[in-house]
C-alpha positions as YAML, in Angstrom:
chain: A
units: angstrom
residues:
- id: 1
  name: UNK
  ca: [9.58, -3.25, -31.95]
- id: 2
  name: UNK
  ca: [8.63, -6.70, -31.88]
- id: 3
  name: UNK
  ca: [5.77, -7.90, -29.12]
- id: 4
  name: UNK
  ca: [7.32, -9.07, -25.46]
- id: 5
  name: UNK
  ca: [6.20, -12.78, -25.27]
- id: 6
  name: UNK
  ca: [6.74, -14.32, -21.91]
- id: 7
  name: UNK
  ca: [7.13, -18.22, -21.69]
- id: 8
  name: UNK
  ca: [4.15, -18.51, -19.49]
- id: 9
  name: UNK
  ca: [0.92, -16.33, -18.95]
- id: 10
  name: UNK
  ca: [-2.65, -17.17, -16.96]
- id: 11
  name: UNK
  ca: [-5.03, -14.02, -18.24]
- id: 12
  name: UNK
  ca: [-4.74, -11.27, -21.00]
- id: 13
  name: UNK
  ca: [-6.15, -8.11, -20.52]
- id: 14
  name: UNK
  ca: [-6.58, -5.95, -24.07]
- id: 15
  name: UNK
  ca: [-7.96, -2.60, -22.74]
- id: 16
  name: UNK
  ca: [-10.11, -0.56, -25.13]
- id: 17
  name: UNK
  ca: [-7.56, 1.97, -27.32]
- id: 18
  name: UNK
  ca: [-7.38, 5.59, -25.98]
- id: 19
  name: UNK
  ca: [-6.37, 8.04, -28.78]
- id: 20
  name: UNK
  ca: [-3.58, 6.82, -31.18]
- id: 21
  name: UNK
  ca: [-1.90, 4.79, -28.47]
- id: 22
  name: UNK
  ca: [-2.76, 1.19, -27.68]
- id: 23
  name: UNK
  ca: [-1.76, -0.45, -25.18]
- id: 24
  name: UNK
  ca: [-1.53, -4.46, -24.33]
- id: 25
  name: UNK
  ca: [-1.54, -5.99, -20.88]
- id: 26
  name: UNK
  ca: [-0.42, -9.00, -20.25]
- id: 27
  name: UNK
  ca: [-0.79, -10.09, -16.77]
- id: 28
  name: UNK
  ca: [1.80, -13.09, -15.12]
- id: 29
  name: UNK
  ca: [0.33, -14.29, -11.79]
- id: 30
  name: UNK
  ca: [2.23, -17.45, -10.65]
- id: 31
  name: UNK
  ca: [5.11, -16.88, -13.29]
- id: 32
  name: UNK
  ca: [7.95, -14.74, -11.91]
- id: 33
  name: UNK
  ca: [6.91, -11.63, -13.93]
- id: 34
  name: UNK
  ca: [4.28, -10.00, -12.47]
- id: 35
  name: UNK
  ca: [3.32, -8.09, -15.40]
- id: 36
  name: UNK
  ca: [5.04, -6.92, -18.66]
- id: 37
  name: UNK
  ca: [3.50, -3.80, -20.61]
- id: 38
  name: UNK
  ca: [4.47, -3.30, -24.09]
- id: 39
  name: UNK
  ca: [3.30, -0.14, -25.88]
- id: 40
  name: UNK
  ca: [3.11, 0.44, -29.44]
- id: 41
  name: UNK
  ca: [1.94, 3.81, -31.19]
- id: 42
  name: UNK
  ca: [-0.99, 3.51, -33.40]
- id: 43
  name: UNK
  ca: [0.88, 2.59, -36.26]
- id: 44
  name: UNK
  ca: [2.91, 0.27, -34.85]
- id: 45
  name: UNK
  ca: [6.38, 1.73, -34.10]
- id: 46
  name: UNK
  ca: [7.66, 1.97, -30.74]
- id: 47
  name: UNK
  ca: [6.12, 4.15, -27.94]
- id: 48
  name: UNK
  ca: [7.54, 3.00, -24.65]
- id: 49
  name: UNK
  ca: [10.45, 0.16, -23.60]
- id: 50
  name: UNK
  ca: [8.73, -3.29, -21.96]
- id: 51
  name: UNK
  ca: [8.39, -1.70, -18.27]
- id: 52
  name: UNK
  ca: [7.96, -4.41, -15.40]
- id: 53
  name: UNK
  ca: [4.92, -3.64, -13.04]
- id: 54
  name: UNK
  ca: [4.97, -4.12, -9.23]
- id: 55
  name: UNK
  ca: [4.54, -7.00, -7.14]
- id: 56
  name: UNK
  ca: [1.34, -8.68, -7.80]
- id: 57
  name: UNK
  ca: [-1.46, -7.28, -5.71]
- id: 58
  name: UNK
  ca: [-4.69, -9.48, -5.09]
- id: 59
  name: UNK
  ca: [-8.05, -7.51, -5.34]
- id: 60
  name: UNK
  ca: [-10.49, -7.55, -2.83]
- id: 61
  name: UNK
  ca: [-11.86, -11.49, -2.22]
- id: 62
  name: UNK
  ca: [-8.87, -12.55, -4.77]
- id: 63
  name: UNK
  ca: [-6.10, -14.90, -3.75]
- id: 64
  name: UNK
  ca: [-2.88, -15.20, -5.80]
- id: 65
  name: UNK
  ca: [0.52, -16.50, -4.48]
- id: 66
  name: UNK
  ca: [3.78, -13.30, -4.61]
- id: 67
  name: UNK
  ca: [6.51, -15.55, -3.96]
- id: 68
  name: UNK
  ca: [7.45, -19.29, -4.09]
- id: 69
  name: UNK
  ca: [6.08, -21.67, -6.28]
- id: 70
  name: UNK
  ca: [5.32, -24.50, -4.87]
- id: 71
  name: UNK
  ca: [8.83, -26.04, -4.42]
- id: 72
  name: UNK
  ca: [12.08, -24.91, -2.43]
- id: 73
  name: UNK
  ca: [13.59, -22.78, -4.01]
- id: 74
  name: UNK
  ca: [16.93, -20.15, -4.19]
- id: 75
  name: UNK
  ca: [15.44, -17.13, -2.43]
- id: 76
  name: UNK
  ca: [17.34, -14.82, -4.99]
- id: 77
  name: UNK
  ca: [16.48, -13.65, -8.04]
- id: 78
  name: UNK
  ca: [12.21, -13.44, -9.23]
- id: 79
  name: UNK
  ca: [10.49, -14.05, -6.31]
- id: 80
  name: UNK
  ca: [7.62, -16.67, -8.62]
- id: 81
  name: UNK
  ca: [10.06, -17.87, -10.42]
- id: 82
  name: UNK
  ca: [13.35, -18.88, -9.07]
- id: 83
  name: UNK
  ca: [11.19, -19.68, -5.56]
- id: 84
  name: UNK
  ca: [11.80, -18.97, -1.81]
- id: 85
  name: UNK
  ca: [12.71, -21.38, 0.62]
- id: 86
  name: UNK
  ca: [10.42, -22.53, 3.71]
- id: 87
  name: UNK
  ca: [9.11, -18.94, 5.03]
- id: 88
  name: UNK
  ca: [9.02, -19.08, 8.85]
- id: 89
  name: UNK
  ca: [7.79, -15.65, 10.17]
- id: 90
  name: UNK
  ca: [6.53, -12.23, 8.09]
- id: 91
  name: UNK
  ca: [7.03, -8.74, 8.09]
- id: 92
  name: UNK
  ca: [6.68, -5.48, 6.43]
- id: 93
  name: UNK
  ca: [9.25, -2.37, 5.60]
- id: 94
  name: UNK
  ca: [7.79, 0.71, 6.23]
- id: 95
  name: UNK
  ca: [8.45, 1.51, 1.86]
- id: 96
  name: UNK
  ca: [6.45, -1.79, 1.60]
- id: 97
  name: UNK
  ca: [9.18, -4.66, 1.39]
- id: 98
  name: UNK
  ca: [8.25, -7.98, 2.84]
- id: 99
  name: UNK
  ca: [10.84, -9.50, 5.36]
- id: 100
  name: UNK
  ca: [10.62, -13.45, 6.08]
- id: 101
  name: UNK
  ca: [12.50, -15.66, 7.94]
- id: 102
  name: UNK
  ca: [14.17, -18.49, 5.69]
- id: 103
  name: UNK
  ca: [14.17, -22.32, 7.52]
- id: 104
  name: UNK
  ca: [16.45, -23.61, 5.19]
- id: 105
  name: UNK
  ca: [19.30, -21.14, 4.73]
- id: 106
  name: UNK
  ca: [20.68, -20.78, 8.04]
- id: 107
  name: UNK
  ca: [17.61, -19.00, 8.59]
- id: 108
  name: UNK
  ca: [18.36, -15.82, 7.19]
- id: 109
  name: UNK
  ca: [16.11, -12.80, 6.66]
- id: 110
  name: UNK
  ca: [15.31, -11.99, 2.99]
- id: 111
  name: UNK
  ca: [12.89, -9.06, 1.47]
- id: 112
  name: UNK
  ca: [10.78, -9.47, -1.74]
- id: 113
  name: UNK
  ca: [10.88, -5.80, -2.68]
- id: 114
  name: UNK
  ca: [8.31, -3.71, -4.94]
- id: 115
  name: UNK
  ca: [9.43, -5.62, -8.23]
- id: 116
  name: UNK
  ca: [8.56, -8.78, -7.17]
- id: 117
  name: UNK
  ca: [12.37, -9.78, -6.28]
- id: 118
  name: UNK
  ca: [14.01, -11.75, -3.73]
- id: 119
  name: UNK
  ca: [17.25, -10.00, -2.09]
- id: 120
  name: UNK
  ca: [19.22, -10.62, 1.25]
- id: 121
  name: UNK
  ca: [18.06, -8.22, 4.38]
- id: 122
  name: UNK
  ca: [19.82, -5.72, 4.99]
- id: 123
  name: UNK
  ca: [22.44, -6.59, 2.57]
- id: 124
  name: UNK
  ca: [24.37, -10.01, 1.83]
- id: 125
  name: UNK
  ca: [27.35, -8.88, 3.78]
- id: 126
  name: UNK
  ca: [25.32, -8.00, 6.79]
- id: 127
  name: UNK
  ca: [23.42, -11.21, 6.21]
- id: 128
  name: UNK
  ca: [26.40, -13.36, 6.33]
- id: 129
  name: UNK
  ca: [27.67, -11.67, 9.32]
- id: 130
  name: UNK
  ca: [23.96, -11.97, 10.89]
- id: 131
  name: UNK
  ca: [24.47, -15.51, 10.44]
- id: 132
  name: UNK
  ca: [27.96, -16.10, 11.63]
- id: 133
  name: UNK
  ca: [27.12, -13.56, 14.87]
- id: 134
  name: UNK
  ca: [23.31, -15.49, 15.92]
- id: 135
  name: UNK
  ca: [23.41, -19.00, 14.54]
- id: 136
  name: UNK
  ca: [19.80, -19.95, 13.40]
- id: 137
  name: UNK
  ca: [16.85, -18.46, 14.53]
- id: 138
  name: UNK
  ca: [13.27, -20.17, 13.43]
- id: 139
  name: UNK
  ca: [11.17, -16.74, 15.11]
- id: 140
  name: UNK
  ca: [11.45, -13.42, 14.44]
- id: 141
  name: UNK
  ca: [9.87, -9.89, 15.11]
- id: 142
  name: UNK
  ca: [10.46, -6.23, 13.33]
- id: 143
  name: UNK
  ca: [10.24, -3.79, 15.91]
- id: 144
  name: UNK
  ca: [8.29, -0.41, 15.83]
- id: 145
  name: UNK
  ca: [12.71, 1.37, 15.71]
- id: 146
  name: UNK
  ca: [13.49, -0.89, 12.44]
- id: 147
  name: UNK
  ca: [15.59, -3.51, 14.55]
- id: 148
  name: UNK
  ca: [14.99, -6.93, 13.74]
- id: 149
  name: UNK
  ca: [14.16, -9.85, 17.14]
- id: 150
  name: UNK
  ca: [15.43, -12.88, 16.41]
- id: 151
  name: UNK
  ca: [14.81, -16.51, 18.68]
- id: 152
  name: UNK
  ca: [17.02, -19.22, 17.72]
- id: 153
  name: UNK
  ca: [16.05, -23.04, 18.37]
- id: 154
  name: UNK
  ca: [17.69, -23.45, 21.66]
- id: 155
  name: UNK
  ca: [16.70, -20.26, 23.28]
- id: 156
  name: UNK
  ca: [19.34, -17.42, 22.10]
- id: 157
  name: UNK
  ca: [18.07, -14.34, 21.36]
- id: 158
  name: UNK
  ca: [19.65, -11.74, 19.43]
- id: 159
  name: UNK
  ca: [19.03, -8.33, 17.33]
- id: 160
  name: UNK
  ca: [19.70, -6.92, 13.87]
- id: 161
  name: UNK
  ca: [19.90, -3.36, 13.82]
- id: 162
  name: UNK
  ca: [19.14, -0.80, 11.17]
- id: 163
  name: UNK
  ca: [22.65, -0.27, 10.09]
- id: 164
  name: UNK
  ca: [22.73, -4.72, 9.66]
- id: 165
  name: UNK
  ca: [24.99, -5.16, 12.41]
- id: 166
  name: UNK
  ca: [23.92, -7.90, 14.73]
- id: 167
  name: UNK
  ca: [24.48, -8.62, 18.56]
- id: 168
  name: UNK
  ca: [23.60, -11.71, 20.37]
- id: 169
  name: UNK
  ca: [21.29, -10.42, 23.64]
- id: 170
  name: UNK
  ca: [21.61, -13.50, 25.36]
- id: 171
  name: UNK
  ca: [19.66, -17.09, 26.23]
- id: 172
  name: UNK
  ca: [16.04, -17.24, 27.53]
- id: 173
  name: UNK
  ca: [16.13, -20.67, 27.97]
- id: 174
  name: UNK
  ca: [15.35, -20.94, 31.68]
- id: 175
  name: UNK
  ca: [13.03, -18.13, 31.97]
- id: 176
  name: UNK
  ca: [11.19, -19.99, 29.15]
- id: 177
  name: UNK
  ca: [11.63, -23.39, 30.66]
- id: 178
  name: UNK
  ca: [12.27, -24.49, 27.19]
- id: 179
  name: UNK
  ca: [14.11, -23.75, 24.47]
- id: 180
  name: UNK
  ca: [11.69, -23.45, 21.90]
- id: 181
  name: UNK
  ca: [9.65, -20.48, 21.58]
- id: 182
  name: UNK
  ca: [7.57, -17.94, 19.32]
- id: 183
  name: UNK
  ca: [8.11, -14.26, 19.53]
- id: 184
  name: UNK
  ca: [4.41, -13.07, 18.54]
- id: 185
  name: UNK
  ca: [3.66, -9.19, 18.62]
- id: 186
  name: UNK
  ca: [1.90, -7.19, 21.29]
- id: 187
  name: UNK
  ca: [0.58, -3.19, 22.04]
- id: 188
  name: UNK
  ca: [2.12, -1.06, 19.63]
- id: 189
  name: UNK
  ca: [4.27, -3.92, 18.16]
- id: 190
  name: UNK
  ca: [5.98, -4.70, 21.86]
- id: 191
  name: UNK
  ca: [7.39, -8.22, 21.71]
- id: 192
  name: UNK
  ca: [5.61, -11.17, 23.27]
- id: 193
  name: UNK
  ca: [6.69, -14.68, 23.21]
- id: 194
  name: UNK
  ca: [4.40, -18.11, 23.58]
- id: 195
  name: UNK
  ca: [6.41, -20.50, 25.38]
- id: 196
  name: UNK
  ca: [5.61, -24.37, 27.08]
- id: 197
  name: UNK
  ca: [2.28, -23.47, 26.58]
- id: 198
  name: UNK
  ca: [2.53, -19.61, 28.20]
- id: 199
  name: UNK
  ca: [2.70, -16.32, 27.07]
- id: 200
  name: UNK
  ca: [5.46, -13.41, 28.17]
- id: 201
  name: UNK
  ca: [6.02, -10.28, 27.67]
- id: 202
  name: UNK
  ca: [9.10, -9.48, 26.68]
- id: 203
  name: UNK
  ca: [11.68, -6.55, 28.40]
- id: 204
  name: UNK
  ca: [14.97, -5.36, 26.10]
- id: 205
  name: UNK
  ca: [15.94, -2.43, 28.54]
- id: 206
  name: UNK
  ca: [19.22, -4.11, 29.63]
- id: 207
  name: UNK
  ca: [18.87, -7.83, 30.34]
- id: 208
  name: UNK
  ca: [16.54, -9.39, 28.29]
- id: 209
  name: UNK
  ca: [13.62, -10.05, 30.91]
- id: 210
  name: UNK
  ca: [10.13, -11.97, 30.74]
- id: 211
  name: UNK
  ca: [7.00, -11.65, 32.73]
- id: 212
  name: UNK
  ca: [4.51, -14.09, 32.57]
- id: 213
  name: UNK
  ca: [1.21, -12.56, 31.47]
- id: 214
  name: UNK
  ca: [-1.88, -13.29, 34.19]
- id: 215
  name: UNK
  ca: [-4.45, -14.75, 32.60]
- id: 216
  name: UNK
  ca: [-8.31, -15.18, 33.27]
- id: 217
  name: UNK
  ca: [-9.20, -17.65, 35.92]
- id: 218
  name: UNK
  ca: [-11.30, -19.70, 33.09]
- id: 219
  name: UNK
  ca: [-8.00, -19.68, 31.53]
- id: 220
  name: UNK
  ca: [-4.99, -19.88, 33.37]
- id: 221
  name: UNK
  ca: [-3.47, -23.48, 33.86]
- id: 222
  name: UNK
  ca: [-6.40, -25.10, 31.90]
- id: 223
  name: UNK
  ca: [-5.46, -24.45, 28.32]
- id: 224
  name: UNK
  ca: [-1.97, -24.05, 26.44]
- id: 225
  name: UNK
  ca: [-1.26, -20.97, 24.84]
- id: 226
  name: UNK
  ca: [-0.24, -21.67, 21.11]
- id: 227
  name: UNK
  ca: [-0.39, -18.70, 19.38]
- id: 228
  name: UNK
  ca: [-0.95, -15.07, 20.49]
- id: 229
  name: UNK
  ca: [-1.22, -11.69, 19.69]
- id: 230
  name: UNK
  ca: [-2.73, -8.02, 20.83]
- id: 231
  name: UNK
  ca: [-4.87, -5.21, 19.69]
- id: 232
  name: UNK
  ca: [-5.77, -2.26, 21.04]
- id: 233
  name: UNK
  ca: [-5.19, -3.60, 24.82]
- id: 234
  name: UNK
  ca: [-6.85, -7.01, 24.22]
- id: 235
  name: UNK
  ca: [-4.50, -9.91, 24.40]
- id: 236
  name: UNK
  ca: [-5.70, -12.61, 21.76]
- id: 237
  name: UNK
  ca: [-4.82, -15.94, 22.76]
- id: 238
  name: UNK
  ca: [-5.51, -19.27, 20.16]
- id: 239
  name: UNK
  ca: [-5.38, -22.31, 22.52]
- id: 240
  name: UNK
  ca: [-6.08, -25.97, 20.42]
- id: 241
  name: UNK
  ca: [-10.13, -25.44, 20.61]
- id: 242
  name: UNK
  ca: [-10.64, -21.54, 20.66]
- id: 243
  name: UNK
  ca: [-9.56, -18.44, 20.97]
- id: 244
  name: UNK
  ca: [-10.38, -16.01, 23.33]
- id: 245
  name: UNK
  ca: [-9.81, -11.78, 23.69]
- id: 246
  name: UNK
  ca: [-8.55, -10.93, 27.02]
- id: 247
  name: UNK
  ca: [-9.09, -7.57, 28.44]
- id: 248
  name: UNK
  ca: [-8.58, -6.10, 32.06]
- id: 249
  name: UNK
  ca: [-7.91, -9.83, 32.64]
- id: 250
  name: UNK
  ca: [-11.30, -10.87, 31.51]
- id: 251
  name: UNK
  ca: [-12.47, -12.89, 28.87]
- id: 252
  name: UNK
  ca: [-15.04, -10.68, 26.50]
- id: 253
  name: UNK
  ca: [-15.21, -13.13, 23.71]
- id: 254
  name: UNK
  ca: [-14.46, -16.86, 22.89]
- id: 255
  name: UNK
  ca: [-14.36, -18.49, 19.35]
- id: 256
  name: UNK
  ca: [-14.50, -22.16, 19.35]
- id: 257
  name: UNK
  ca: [-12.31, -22.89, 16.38]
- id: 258
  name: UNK
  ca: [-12.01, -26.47, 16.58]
- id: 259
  name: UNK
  ca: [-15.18, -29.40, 15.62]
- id: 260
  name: UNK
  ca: [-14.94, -32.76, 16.51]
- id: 261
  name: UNK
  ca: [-14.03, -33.44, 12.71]
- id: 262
  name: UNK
  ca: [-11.21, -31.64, 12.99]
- id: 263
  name: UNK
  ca: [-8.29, -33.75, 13.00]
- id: 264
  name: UNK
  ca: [-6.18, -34.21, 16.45]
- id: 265
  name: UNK
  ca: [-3.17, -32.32, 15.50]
- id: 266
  name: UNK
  ca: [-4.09, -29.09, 14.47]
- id: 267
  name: UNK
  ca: [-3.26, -26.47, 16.37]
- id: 268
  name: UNK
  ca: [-3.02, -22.88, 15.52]
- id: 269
  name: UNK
  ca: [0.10, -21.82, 14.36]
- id: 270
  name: UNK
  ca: [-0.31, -17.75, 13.35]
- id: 271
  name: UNK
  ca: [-2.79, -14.98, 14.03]
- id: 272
  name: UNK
  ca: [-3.50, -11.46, 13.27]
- id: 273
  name: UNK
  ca: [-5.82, -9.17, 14.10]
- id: 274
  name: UNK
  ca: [-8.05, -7.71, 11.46]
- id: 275
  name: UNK
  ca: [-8.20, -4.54, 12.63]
- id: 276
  name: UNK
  ca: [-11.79, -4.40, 12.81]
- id: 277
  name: UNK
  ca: [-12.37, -6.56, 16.28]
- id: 278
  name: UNK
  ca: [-12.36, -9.84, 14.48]
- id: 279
  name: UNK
  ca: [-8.91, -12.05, 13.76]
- id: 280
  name: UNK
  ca: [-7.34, -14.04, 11.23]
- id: 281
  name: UNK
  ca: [-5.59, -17.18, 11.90]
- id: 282
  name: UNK
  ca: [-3.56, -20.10, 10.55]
- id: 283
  name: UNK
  ca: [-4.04, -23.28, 11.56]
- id: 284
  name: UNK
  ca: [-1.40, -26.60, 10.62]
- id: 285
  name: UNK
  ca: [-2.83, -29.96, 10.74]
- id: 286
  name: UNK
  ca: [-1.32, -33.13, 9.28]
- id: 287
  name: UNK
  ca: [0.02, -32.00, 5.83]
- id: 288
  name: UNK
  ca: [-2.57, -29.31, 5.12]
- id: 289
  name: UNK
  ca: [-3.43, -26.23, 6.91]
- id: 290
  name: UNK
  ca: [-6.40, -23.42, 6.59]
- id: 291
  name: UNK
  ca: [-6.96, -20.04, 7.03]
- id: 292
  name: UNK
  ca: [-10.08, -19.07, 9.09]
- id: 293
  name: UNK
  ca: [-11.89, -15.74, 9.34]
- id: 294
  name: UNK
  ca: [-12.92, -15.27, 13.56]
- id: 295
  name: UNK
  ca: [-15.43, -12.41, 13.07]
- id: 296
  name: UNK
  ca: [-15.94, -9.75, 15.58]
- id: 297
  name: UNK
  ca: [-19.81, -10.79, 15.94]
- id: 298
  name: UNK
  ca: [-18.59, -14.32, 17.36]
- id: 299
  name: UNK
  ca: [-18.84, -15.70, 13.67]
- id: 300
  name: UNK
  ca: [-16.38, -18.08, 12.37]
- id: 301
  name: UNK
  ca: [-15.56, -18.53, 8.24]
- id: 302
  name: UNK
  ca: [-13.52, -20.99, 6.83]
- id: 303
  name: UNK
  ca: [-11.62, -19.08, 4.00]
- id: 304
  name: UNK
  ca: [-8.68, -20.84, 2.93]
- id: 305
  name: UNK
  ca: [-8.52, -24.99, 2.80]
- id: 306
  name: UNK
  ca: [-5.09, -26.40, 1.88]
- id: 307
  name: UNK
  ca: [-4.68, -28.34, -0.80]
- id: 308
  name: UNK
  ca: [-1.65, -31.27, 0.47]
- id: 309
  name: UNK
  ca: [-0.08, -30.84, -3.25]
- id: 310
  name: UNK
  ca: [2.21, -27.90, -2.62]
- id: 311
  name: UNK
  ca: [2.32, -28.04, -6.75]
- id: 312
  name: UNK
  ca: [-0.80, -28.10, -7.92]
- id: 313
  name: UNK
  ca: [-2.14, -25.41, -9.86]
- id: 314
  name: UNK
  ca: [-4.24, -23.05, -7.71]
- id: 315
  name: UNK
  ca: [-8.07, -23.11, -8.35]
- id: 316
  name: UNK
  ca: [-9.86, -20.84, -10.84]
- id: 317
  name: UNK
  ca: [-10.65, -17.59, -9.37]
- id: 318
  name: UNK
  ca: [-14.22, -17.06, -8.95]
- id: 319
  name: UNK
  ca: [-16.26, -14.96, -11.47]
- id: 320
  name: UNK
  ca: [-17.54, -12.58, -8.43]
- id: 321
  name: UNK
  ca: [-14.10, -11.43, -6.66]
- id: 322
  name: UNK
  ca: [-15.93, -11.20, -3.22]
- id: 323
  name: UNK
  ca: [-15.96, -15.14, -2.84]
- id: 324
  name: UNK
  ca: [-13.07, -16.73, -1.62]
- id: 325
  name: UNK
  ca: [-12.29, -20.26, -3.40]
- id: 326
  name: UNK
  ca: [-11.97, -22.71, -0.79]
- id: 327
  name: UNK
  ca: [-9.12, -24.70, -2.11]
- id: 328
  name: UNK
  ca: [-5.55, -23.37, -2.42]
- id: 329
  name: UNK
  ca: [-2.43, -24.87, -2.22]
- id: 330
  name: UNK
  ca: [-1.68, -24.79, 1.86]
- id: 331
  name: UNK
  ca: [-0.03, -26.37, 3.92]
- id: 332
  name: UNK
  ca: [1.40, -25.08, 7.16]
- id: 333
  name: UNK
  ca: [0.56, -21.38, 7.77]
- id: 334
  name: UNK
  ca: [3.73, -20.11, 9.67]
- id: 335
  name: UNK
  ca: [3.00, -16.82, 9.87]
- id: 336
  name: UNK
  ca: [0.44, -14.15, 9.01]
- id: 337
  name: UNK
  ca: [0.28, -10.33, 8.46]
- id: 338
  name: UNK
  ca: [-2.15, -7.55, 6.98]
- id: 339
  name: UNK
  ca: [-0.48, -4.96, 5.04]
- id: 340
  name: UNK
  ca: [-1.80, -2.23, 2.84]
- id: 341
  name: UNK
  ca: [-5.31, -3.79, 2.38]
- id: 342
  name: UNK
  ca: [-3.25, -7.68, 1.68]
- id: 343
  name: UNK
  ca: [-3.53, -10.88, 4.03]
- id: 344
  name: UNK
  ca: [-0.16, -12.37, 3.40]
- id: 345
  name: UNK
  ca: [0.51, -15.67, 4.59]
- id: 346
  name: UNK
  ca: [3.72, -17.34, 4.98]
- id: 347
  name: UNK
  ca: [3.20, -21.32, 3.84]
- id: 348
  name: UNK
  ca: [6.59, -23.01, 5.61]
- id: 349
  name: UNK
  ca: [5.93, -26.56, 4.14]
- id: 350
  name: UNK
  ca: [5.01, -25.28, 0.60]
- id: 351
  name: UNK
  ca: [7.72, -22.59, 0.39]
- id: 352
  name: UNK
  ca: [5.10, -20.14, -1.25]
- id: 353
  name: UNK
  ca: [3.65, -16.51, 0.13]
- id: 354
  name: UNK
  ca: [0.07, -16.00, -0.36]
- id: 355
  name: UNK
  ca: [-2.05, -12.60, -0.91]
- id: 356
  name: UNK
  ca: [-5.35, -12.16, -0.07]
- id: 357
  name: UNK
  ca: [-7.00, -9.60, -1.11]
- id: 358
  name: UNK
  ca: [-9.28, -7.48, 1.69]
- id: 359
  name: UNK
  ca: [-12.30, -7.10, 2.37]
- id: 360
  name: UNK
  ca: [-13.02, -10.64, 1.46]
- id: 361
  name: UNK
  ca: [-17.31, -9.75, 1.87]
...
């Protein structure tokens, strides 16, 4: 059997022979391939076919981009290679599939599966009818039942059920007073949405309904909500210069987020919480964006600085994996989520999703 050679390759791996069977690694990160395996017997013939390894998973304090490469690309076919196009919003199947919301094909929902491949969500039939039925959404929201939320750009929201059949739930433009806004998800994966500078909460039992959420006194009508979120019964709520954790409609903790070197137009554009008290969050200024680290003891790490070449080769990973390099091909962080131990990003401007690895310390 002669060796697999792939075109491209960033790292070999030869790990020490076991018995008679050896076994070469090659690992693909940033190619397409994630990983091709060739075994040989120890004297050479054929033990096993070239097997194709999972998506790529980054290691604790590693960074390494699963899908997109830099440039717009097809969102069909190997997720590295042939590209996706202008992720707006993340989620997560419960056998591990990643779900994102596509700007630049009629914003349609696609999954990068296990393998490392881009396919239409549910299935291309249901995704043609999706689009036909609810126009184009830019937000979107998997629910705790499966069913997909969906916000288009004037307002209209809609649903995509398990079986892909959609239905259009009606317009929230006037409860909004707008008709752009963010779905964003609350307690137990409820839907919120961030609106003209508010947040909602969000009612599907018959009409769709919204309530306005009460906020602090030290916060109500003196900041605009831009991104949001909730854990455990605490509301998280990024405004332009901090975010603060709102429970029993009091602030318990404030992280300023912006300097005065930061430039005027950022603004946070995605959040998550960690999990652990602390959140992650995205923030868009200019072309580049960053990914920042708000601590649950009040402290606040820069992790991620974008890099305004969506291109460019990503950074050497550092010797120890618990560092985080500080450059990285960013540019507008559109949406965040943790799943299974990962910090995935969603780069809209760069048409790329990014791992991180966690812990990251």
């Amino acid at each position: 059997m002669h060796p697999v050679r792939p075109r491209l390759f960033r790292s070999v791996r030869v790990p020490a022979i076991i018995g008679s069977v050896r076994r070469i690694s090659i690992t693909l990160i940033g190619t397409g391939l994630a990983a091709i395996t060739a075994c040989t017997s120890g004297s050479g013939g054929p033990a096993t076919s070239p097997t194709l390894v999972r998506r790529p998973v980054a290691s604790p304090g590693e960074v390494i981009a699963v899908a997109g490469n830099g440039r717009e690309g097809t969102n069909r076919g190997r997720a590295l290679v042939a590209g996706i196009s202008r992720p707006l919003a993340l989620d997560a199947t419960k056998n591990g599939d990643l779900l994102f919301l596509s700007a630049s094909q009629g914003s349609a929902i696609n999954a990068v599966n296990a393998d490392g491949t881009t396919l239409p969500y549910p299935s291309k039939s249901a995704q043609q009818n999706m689009i036909n039925i609810i126009g184009s959404p830019h937000s979107s929201l998997l629910l705790p039942n499966d069913d997909y939320l969906m916000l288009d750009w004037v307002g209209g929201l809609s649903v995509v059920r398990r079986d892909g059949t959609a239905q259009y739930l009606g317009t929230l433009t006037r409860q909004m007073g707008t008709e752009d806004g963010q779905l964003a998800r609350g307690r137990q994966g409820a839907p919120l949405i961030v609106a003209a500078g508010h947040l909602y909460t969000l009612s599907l039992k018959g009409k769709p309904r919204l309530k306005r959420v009460e906020l602090p006194a030290q916060v109500e009508g003196k900041v605009e909500v831009a991104a949001a979120g909730q854990s455990r019964g605490t509301l998280l709520i990024a405004t332009r210069a901090a975010v603060v954790a709102v429970h029993d409609k009091s602030v318990v903790q404030t992280w300023k987020i912006r300097s005065e070197s930061e430039p005027e137009d950022s603004i946070p554009t995605s959040l998550a919480p960690d999990g652990s008290g602390g959140i992650w969050i995205g923030i868009s200024a200019a072309r580049s964006g960053h990914i920042m680290h708000l601590r649950r003891d009040g402290a606040v790490r820069a992790v991620l600085i974008g890099d305004v070449d969506c291109t460019a080769s990503p950074p050497p990973q550092p010797q120890q994996q618990t560092r985080i390099p500080r450059e990285f091909p960013l540019r507008r962080p559109s949406a965040l989520l943790i799943h299974n131990n990962q910090l995935y990003v969603a780069d809209r401007d760069c048409s790329r999703i990014i791992a991180v690895g966690l812990p990251v310390e």
